[in-house]
C-alpha positions in Angstrom: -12.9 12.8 -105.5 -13.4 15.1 -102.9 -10.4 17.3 -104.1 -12.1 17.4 -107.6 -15.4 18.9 -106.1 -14.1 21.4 -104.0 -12.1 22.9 -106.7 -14.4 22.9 -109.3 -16.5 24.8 -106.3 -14.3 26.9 -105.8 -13.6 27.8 -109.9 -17.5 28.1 -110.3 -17.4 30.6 -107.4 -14.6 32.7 -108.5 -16.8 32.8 -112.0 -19.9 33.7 -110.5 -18.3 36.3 -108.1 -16.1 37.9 -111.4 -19.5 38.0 -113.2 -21.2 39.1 -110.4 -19.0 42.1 -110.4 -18.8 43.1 -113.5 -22.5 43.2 -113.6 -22.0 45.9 -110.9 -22.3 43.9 -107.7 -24.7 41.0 -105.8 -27.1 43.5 -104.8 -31.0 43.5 -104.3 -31.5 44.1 -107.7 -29.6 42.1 -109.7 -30.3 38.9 -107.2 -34.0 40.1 -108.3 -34.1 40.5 -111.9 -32.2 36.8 -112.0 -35.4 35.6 -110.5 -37.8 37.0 -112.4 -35.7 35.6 -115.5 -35.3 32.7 -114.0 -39.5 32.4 -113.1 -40.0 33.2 -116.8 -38.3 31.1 -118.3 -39.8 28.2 -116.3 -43.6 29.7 -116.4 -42.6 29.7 -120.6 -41.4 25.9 -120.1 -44.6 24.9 -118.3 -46.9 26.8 -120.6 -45.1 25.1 -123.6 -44.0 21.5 -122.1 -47.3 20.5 -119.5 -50.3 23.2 -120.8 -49.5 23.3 -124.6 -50.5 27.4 -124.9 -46.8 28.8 -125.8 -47.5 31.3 -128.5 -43.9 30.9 -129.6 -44.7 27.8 -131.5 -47.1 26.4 -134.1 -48.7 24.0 -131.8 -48.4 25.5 -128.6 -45.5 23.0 -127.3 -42.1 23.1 -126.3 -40.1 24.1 -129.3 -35.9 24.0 -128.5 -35.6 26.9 -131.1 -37.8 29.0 -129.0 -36.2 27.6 -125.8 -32.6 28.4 -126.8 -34.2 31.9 -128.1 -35.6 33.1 -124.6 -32.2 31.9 -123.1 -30.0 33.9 -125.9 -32.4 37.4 -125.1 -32.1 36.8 -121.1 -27.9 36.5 -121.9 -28.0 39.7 -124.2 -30.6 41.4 -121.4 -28.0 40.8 -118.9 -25.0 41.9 -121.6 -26.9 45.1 -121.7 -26.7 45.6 -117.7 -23.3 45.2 -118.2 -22.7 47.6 -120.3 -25.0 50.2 -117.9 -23.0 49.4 -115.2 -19.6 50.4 -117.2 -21.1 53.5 -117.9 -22.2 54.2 -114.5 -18.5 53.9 -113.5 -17.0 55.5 -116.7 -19.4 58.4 -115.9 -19.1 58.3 -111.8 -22.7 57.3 -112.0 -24.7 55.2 -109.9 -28.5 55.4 -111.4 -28.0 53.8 -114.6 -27.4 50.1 -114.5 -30.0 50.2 -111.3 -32.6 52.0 -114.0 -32.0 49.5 -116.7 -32.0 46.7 -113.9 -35.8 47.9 -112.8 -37.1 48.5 -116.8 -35.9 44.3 -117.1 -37.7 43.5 -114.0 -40.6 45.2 -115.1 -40.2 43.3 -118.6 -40.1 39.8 -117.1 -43.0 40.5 -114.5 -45.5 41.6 -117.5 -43.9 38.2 -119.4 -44.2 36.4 -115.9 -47.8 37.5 -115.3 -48.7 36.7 -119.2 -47.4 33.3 -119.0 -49.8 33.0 -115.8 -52.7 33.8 -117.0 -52.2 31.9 -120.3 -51.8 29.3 -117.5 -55.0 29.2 -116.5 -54.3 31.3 -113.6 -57.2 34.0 -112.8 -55.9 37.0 -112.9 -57.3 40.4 -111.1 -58.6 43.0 -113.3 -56.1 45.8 -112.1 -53.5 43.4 -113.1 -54.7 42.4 -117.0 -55.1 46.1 -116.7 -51.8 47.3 -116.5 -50.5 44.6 -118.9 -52.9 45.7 -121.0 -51.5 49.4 -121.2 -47.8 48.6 -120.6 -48.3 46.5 -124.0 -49.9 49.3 -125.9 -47.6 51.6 -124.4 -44.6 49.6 -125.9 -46.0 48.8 -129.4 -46.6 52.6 -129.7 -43.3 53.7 -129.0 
């Protein structure tokens, strides 16, 4: 049993090291914008599945369409590094995939911060602030 688990270990880590890589490396940012997806998609889960607020579903509660949803746009977010990072070495580039890394980040701390405060969570003026004008900002471009 013990052979089984260390090679399926070791397949899983070849896969995540391959992906890693094409993504354009394990660096700071990548590791962080897989966090702040990964803290989004669980704030959405407890907003939808323990508070009931989820605003992606008629009565506020978990819904697998929307589930599966937030999981499909976090894969084609990622898809889209992917593609920035090709570019960035197509092109000899290095500012690319870290710009579209940092415009995601930004993305899933205003979703992060939303799904807080939905929570219950105060939430400092400054902060509902800038959420505030990053939303209009985006609905007016």
């Amino acid at each position: 049993m013990g052979d089984y688990k260390a090679l399926a270990l070791t397949g899983l880590g070849l896969v995540g090291g391959w992906l890693a890589e094409l993504l354009g490396g394990w660096d700071a940012g990548l590791q962080s914008l897989l966090l702040f997806m990964a803290l989004d998609y669980a704030s959405g889960l407890m907003l939808a599945g323990i508070f009931k607020k989820s605003q992606k579903s008629a009565q506020g509660a978990l819904a697998s369409r929307a589930a599966w949803q937030g999981f499909f746009r976090k894969g084609a977010a990622l898809a889209v590094v992917l593609i920035a990072a090709r570019l960035d070495l197509l092109l000899g580039l290095s500012f690319i995939r870290d710009a579209t890394i940092i415009a995601y980040c930004g993305n899933e701390l205003i979703s992060i911060t939303e799904n807080i405060g939905l929570i219950g969570v105060p939430l400092p003026k400054p902060i509902k602030g800038a959420i505030s004008a990053l939303k209009e900002k985006e609905e007016n471009v």
